[in-house]
N, CA, C and O of each residue as an XYZ file, in Angstrom:
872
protein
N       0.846     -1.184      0.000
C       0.000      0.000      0.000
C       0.887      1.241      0.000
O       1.728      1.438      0.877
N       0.671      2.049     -0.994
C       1.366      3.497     -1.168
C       1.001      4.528      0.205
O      -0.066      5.007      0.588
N       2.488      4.628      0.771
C       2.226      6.023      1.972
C       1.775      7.133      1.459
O       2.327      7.517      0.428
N       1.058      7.658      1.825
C       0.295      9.263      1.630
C       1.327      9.885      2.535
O       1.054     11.079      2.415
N       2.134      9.825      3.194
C       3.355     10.907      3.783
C       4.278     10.224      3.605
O       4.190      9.007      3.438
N       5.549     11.000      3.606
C       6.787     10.450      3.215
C       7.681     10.211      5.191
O       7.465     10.594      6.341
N       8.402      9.594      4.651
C       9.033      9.366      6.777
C       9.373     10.094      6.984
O       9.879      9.809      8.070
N       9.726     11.724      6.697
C      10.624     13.044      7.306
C       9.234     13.361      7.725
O       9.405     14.169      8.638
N       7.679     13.148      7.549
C       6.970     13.725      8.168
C       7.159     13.404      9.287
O       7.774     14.335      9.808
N       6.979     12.539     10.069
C       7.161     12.253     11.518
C       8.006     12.972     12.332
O       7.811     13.277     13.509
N       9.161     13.279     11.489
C      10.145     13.839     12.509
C       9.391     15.331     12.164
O       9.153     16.068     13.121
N       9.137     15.628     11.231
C       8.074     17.266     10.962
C       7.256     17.294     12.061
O       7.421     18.188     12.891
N       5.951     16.029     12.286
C       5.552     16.287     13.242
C       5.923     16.654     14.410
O       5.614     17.693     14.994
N       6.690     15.679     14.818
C       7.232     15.671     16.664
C       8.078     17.004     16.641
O       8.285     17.453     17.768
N       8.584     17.695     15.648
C       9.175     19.005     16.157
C       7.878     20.583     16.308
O       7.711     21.450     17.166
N       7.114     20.218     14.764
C       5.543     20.721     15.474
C       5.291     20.542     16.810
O       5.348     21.541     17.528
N       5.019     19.455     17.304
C       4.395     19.514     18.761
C       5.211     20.081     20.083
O       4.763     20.420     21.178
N       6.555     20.061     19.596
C       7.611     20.513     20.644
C       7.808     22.002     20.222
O       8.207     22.748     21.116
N       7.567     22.591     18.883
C       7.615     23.994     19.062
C       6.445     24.753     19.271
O       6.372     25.982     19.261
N       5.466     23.881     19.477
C       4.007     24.436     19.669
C       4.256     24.293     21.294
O       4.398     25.332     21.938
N       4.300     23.277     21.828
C       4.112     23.482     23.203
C       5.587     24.944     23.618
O       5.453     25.988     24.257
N       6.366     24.588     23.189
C       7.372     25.751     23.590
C       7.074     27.124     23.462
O       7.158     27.952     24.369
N       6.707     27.342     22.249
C       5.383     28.981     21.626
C       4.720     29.108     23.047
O       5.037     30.040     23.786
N       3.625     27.983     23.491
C       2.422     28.628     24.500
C       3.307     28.501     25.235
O       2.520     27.974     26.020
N       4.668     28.459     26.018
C       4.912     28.649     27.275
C       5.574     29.768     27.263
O       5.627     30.579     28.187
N       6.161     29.850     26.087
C       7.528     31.587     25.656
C       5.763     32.335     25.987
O       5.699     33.136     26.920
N       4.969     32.142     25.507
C       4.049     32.742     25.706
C       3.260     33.270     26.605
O       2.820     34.418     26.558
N       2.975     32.182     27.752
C       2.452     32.484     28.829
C       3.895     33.157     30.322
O       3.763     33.767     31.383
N       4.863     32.707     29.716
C       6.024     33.421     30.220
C       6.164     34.970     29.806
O       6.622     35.515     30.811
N       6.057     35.549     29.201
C       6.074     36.717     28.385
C       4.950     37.332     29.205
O       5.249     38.238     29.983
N       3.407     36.841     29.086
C       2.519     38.026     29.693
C       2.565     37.573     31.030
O       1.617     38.034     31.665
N       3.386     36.766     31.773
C       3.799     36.976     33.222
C       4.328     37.721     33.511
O       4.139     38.217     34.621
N       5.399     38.252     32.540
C       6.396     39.315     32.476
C       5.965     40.712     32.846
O       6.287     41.471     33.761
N       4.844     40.828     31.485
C       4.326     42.265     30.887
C       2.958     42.153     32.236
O       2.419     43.163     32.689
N       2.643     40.873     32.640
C       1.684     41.345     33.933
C       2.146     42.225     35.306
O       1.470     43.024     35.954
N       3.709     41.736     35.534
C       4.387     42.673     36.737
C       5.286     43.310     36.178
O       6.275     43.467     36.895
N       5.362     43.867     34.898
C       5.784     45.034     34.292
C       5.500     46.178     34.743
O       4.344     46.450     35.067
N       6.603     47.139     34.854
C       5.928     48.791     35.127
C       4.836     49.138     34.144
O       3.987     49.927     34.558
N       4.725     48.718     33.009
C       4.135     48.899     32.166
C       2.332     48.699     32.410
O       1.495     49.501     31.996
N       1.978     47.180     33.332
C       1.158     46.975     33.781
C       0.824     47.354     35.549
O      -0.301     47.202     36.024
N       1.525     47.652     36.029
C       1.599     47.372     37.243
C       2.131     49.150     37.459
O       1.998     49.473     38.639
N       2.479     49.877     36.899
C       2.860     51.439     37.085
C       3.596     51.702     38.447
O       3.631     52.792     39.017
N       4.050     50.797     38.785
C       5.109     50.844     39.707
C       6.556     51.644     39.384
O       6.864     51.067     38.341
N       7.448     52.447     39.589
C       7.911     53.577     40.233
C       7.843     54.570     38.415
O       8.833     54.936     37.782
N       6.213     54.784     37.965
C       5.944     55.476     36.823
C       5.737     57.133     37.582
O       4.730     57.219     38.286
N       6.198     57.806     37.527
C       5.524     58.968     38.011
C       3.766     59.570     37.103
O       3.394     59.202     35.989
N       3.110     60.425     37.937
C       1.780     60.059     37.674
C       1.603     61.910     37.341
O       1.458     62.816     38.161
N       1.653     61.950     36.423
C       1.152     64.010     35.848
C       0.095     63.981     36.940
O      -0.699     63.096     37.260
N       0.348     65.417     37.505
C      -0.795     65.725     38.449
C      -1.011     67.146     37.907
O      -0.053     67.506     37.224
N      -2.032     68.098     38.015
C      -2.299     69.419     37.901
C      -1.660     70.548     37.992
O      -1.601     71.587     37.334
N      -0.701     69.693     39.949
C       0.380     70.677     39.885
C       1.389     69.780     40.361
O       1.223     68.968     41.271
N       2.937     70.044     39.402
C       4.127     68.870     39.830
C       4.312     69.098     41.108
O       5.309     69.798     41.287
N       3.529     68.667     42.496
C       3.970     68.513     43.639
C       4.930     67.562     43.853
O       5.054     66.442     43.358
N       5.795     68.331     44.896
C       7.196     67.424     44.949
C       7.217     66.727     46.482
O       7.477     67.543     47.366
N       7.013     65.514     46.881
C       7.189     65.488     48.585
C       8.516     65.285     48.601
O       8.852     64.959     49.740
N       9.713     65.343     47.624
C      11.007     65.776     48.028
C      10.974     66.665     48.785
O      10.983     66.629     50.015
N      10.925     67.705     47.950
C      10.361     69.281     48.621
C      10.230     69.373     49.810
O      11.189     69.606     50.546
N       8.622     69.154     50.375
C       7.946     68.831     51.356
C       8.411     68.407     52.686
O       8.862     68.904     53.718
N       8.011     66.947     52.056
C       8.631     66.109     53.229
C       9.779     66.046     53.350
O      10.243     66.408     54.431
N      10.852     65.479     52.108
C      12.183     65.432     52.403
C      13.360     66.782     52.512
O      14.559     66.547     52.662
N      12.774     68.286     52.406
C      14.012     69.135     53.094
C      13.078     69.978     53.798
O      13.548     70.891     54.478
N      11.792     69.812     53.740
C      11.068     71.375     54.719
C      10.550     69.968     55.805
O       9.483     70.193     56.376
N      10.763     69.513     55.909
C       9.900     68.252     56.973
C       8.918     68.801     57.231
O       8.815     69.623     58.141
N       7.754     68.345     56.260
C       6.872     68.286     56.595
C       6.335     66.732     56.880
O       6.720     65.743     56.256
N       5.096     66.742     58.258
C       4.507     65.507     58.515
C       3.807     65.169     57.557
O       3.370     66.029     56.793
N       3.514     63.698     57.358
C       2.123     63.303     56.430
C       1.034     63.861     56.729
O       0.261     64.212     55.837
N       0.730     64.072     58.167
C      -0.554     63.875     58.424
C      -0.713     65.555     58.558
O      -1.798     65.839     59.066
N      -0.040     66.513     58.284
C      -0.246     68.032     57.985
C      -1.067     68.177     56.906
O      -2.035     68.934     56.977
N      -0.829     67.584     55.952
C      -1.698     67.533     54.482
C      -2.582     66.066     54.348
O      -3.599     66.129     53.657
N      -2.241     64.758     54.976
C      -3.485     63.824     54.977
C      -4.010     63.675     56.429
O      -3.425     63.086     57.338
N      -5.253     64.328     56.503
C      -5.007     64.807     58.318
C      -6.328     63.618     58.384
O      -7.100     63.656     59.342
N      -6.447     62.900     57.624
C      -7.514     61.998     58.103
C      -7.387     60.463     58.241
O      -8.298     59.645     58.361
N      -5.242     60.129     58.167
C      -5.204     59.134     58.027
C      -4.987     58.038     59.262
O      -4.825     56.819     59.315
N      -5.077     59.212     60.308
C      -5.144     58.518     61.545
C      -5.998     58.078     62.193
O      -5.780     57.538     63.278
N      -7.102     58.201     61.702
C      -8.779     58.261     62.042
C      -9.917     57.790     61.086
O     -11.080     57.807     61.489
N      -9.586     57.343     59.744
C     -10.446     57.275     58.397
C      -9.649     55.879     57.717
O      -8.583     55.310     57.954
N     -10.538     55.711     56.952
C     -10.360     54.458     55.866
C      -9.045     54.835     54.631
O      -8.150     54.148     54.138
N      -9.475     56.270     54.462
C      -9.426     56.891     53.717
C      -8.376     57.812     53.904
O      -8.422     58.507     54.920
N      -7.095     58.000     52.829
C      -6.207     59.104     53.332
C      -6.772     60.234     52.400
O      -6.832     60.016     51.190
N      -7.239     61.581     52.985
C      -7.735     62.487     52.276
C      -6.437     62.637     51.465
O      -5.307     62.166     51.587
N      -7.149     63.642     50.410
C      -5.905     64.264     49.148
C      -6.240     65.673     50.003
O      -7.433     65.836     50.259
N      -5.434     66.565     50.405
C      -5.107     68.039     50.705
C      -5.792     68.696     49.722
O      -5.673     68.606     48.500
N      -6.751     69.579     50.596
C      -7.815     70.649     50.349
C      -6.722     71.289     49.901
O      -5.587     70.905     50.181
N      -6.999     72.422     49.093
C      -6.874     73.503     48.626
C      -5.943     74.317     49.828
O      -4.732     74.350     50.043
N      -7.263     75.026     50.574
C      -6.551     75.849     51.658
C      -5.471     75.461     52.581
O      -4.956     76.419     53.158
N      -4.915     74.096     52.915
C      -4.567     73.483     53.191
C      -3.318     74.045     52.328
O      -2.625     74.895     52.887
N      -2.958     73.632     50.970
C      -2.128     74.807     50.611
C      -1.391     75.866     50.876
O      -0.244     76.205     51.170
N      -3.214     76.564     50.520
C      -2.657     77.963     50.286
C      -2.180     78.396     51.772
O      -1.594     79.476     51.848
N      -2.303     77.931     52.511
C      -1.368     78.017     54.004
C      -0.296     78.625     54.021
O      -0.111     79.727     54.536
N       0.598     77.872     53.387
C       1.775     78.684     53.157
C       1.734     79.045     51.907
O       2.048     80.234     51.846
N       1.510     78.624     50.904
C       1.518     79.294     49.511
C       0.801     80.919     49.142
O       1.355     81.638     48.310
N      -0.038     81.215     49.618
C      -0.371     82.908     50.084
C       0.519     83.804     50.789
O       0.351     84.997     51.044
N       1.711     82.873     51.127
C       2.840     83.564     51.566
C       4.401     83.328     50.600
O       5.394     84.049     50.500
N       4.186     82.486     50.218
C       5.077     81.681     49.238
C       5.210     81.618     47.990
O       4.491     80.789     47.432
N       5.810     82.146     47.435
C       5.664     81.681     46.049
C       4.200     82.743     45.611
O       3.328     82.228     44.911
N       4.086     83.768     45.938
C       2.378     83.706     45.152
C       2.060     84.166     44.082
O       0.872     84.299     43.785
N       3.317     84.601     43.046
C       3.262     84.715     41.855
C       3.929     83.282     40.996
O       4.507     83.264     39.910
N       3.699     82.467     41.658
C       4.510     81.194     40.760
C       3.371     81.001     39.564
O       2.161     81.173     39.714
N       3.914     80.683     38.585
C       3.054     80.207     37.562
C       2.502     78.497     37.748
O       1.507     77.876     37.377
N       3.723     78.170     38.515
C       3.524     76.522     38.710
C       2.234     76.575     39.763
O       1.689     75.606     40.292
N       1.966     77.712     39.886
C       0.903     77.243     41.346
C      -0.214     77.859     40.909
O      -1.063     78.155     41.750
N      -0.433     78.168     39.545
C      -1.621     79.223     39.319
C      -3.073     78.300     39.235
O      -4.118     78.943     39.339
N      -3.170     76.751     39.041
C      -3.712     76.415     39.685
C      -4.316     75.942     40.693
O      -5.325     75.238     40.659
N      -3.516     76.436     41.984
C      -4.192     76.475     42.968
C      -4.629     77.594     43.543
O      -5.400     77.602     44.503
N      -3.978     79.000     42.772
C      -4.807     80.056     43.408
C      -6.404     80.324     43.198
O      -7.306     80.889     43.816
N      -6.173     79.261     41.405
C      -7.713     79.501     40.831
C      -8.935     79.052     41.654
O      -9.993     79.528     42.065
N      -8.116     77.664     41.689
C      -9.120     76.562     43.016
C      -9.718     77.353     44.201
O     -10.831     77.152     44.688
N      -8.800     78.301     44.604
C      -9.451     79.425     45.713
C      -9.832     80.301     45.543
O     -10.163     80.906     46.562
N     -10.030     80.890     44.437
C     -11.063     82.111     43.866
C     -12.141     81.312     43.319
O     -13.249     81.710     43.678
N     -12.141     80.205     42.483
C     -13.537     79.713     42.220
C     -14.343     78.530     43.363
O     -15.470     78.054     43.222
N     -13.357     78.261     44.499
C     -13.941     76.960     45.007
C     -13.898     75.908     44.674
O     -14.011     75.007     45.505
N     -13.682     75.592     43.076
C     -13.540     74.702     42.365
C     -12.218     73.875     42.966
O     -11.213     74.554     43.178
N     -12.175     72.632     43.214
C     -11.132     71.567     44.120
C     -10.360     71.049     43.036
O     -11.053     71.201     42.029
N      -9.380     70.567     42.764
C      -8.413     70.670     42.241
C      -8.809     69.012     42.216
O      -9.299     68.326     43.113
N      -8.387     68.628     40.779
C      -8.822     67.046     40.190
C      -7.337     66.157     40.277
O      -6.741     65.801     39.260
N      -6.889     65.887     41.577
C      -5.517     65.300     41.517
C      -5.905     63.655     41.278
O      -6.848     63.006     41.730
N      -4.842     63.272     40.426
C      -4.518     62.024     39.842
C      -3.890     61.024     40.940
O      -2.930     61.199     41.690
N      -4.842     59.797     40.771
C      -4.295     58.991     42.208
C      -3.124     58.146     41.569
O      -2.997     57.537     40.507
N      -2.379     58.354     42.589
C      -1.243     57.298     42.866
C      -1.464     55.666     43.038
O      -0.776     54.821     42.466
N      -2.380     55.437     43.791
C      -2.569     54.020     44.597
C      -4.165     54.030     44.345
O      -4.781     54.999     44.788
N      -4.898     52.987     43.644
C      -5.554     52.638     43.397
C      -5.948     51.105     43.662
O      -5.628     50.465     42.660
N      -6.660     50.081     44.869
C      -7.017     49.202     44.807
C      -8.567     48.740     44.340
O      -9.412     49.622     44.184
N      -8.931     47.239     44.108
C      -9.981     47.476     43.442
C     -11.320     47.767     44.584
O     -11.151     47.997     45.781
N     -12.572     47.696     43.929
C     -13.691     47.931     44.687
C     -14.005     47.142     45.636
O     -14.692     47.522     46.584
N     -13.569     45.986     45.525
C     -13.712     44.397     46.416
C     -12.988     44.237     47.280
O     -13.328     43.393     48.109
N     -11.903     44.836     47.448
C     -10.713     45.080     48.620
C     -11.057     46.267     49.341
O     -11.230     47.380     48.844
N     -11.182     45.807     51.111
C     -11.471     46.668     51.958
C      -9.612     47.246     52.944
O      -8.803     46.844     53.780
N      -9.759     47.833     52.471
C      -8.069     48.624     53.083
C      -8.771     50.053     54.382
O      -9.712     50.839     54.276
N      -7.951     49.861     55.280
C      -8.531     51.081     56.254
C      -6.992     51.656     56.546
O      -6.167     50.850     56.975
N      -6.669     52.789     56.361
C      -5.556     53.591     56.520
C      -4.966     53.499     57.916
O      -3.899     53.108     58.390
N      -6.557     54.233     58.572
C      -6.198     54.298     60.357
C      -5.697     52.530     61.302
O      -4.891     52.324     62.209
N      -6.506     51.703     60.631
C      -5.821     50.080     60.991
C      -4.628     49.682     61.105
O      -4.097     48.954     61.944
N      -4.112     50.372     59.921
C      -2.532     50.325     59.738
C      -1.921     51.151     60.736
O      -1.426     50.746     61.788
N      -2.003     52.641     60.236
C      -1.109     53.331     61.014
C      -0.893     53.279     62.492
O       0.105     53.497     63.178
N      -2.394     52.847     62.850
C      -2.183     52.829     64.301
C      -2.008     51.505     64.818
O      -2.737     51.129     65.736
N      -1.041     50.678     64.291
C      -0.923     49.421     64.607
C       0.409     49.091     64.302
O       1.007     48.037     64.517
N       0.963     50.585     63.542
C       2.438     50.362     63.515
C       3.459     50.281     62.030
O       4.648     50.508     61.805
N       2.309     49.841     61.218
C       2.976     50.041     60.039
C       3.081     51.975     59.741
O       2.495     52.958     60.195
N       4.035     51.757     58.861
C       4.866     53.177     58.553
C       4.108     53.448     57.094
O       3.672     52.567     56.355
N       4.073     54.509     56.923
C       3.341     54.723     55.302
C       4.338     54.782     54.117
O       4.133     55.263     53.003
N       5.576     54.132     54.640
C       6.663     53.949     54.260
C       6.324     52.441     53.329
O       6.647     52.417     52.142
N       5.723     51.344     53.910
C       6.040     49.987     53.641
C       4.908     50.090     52.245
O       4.881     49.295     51.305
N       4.257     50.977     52.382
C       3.448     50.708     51.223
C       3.553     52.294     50.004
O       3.180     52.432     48.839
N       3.963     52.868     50.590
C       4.032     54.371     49.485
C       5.668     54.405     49.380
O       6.023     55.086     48.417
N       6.547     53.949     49.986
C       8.023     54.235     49.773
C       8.425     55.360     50.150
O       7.632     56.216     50.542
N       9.758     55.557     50.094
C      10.302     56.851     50.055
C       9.706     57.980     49.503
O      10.350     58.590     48.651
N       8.231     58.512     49.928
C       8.151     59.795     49.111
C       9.057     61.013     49.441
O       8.907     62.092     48.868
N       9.988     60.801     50.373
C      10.441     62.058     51.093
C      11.595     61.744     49.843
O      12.643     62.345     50.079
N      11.631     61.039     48.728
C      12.456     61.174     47.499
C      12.103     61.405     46.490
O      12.831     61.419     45.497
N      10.606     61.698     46.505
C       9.902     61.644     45.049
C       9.690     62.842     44.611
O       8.664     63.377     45.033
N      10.553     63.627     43.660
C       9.892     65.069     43.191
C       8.592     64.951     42.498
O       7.800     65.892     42.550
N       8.328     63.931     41.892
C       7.014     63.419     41.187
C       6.177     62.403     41.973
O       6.963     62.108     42.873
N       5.226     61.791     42.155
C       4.717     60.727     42.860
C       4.355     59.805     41.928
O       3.524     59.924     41.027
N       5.215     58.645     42.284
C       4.687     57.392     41.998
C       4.582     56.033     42.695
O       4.934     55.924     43.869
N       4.236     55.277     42.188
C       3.802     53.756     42.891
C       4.820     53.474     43.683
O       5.937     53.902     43.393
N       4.654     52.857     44.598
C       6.164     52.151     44.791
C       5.884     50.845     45.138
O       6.924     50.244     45.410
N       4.603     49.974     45.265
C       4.736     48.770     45.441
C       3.384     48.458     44.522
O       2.576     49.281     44.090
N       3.390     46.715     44.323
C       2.163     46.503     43.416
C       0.704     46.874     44.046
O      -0.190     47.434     43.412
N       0.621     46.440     45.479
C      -0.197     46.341     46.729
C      -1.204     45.305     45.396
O      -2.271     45.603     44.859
N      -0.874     44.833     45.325
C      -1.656     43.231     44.824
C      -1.710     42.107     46.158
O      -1.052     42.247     47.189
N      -2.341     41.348     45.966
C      -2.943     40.529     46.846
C      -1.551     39.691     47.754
O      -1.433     39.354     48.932
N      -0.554     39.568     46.436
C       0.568     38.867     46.886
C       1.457     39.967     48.055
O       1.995     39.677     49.123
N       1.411     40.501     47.771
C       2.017     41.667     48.502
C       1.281     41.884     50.026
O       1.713     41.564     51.133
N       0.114     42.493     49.685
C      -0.334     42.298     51.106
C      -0.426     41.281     51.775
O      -0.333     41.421     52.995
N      -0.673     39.689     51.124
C      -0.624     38.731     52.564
C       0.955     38.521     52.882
O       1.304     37.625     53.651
N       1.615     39.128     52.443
C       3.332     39.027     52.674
C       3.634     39.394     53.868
O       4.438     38.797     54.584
N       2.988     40.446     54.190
C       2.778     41.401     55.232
C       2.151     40.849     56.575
O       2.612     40.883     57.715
N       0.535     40.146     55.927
C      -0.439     39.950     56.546
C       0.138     38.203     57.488
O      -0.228     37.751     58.573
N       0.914     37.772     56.684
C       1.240     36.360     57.412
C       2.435     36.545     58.675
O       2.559     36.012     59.778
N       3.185     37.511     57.972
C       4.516     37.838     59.403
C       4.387     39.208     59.206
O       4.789     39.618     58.117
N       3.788     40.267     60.224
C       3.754     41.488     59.965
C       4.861     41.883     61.025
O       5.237     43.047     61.154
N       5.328     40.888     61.733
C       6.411     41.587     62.790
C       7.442     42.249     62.141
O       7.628     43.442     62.378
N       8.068     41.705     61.434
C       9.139     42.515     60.759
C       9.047     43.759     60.172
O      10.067     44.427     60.002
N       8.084     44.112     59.879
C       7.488     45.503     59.244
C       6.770     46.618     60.269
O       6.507     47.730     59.813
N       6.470     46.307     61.616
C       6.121     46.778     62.417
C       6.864     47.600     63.271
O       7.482     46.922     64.092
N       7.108     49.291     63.435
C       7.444     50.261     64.229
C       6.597     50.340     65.350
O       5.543     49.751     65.587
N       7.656     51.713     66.427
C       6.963     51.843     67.685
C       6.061     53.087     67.270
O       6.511     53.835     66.403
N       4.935     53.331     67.777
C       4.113     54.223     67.358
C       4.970     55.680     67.020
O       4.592     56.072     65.916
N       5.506     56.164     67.324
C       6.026     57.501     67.427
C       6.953     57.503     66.098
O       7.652     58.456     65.753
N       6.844     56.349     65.456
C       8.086     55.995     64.241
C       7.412     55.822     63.157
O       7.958     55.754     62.055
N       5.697     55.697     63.404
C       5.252     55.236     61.673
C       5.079     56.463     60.849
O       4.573     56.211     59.756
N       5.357     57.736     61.058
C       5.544     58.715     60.194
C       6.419     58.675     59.687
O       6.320     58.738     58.462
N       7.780     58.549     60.277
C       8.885     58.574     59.998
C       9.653     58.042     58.226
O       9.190     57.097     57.587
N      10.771     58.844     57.774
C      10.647     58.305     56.353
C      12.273     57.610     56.886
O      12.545     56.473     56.501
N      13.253     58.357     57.748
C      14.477     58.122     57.887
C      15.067     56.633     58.984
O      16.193     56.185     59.197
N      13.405     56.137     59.577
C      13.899     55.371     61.034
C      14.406     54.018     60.027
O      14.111     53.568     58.920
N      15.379     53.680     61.185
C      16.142     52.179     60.770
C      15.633     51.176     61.603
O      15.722     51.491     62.789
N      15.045     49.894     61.367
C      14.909     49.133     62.195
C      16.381     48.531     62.850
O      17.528     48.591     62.405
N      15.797     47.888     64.185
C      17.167     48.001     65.165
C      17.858     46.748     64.880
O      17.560     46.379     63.744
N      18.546     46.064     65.376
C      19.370     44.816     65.036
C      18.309     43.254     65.549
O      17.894     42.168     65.142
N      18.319     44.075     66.575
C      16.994     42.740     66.984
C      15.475     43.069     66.927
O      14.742     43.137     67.913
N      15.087     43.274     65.562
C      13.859     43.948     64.960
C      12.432     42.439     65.494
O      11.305     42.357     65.983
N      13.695     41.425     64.880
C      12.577     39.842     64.912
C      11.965     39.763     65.887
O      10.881     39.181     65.931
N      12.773     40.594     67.360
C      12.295     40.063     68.892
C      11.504     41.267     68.748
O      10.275     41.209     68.769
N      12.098     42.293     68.613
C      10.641     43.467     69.127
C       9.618     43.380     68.131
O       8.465     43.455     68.557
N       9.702     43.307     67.499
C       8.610     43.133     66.099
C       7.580     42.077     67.086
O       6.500     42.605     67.353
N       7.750     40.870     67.573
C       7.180     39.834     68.217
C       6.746     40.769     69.252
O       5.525     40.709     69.397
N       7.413     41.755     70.152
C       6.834     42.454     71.069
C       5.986     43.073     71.120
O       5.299     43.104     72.141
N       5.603     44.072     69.650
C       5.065     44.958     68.876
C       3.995     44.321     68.711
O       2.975     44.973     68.937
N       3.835     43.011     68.317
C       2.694     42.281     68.057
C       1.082     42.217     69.114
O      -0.143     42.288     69.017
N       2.237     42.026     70.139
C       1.512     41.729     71.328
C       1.061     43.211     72.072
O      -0.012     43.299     72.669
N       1.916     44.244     71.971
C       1.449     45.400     72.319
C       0.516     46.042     71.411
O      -0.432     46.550     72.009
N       0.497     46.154     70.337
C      -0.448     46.617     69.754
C      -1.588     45.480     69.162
O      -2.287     45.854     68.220
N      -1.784     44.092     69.705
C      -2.499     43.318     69.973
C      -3.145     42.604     68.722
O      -4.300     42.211     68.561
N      -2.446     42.573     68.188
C      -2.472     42.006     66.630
C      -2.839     40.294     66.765
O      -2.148     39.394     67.242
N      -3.494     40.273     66.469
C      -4.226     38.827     66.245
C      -3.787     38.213     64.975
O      -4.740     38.023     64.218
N      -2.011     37.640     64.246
C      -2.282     37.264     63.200
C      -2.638     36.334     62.238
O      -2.146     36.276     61.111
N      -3.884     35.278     62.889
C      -4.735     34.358     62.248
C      -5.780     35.276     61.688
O      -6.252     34.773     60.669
N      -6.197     36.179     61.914
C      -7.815     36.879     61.810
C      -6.644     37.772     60.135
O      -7.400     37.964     59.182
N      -5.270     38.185     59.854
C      -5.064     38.459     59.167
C      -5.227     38.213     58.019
O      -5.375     39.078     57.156
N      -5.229     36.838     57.795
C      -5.496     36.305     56.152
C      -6.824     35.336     56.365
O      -6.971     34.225     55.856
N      -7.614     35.914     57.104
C      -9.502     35.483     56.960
C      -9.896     36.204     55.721
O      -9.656     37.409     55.632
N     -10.319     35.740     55.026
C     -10.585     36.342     53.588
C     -11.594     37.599     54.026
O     -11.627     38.546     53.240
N     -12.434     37.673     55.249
C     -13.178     38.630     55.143
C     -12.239     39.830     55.682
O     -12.772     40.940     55.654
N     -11.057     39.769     56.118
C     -10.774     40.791     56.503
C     -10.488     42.162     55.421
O     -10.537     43.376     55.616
N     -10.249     41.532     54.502
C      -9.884     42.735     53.068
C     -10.667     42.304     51.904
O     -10.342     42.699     50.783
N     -11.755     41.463     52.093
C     -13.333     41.468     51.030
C     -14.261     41.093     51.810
O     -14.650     40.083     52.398
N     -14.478     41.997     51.689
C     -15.900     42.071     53.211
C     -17.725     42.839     52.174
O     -18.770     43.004     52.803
């Protein structure tokens, strides 16, 4: 009986099936890539805002506190974005012919609030409370970074799911003494592992109730 393929097909085939399976994995390797890419993930992208606020500036040579301009993050879910007047505080004294600031003088002659571009965005299904954190010891450091370096603001961590239970399973190591979670310059000490364990217990951290799924989709 006459072959309808000649014998180099076979070896044609079996390299088909080995460069096909190799394709979908270069493949699914690749948008693993481009998934925790800055590209996807806008991690340290700086973010155009209205006005190039710098917390170099700010925070890192005029020391200013966080909570001077997010005065609700000790108490709220929510870290406010800085009102206007809040501003013009010192800027009615400062600078008050800057062109860089002419929209915020407008914001205070019309009332109109100033449309700043968020940095940190989680989704609708994730419950995050600002004041939980701060007052429990984390630094606004472990999740915003060095802004006291950022002339521009951007991401500095994914805060994806992987990230926070990183946190959420051993939070001792990441845990300051209250008077330190503002702080952009504090060093943890040499024996961080033991006080961190101390920290736990003083600020009474329960960490089984941490990765209960209802605690951050509720």
């Amino acid at each position: 009986m006459r072959q309808l393929f000649p014998p180099v097909a076979n070896t044609i085939a079996r390299f088909s099936i080995i460069g096909g399976i190799v394709a979908v994995a270069a493949l699914v390797f690749t948008l693993g890539l481009l998934d925790r890419s800055p590209y996807k993930t806008q991690v340290n992208v700086p973010v155009e805002q209205p006005v190039p606020f710098s917390h170099e500036h700010h925070v890192g040579q005029l020391g200013i506190d966080c909570r001077y301009c997010h005065t609700s993050v000790e108490n709220s879910s929510f870290a406010n974005v800085p009102s206007t007047d809040i501003c013009m505080t010192c800027h009615s004294q400062l600078y008050t012919d800057s062109p860089m600031l002419a929209p915020v003088r407008e914001s205070l002659q019309t009332g109109q609030p100033l449309e700043w571009n968020r940095v940190n965005t989680l989704p609708d299904f994730v419950y995050f409370d600002h004041s939980a954190h701060v007052e429990h010891g984390v630094a606004c450091e472990e999740c915003h970074g060095r802004v006291d370096q950022m002339p521009l603001t951007w991401k500095a961590q994914t805060l994806n799911m992987g990230f926070c239970l990183d946190c959420h399973r051993d939070p001792g190591p990441r845990l300051r003494p209250e008077n330190e979670v503002f702080s952009m310059t504090w060093q943890p000490p040499a024996d961080q592992a033991t006080q961190g364990q101390k920290l736990l217990q003083d600020y009474h951290i329960d960490v089984n109730l941490l990765t209960q799924c209802s605690t951050c989709h509720r």
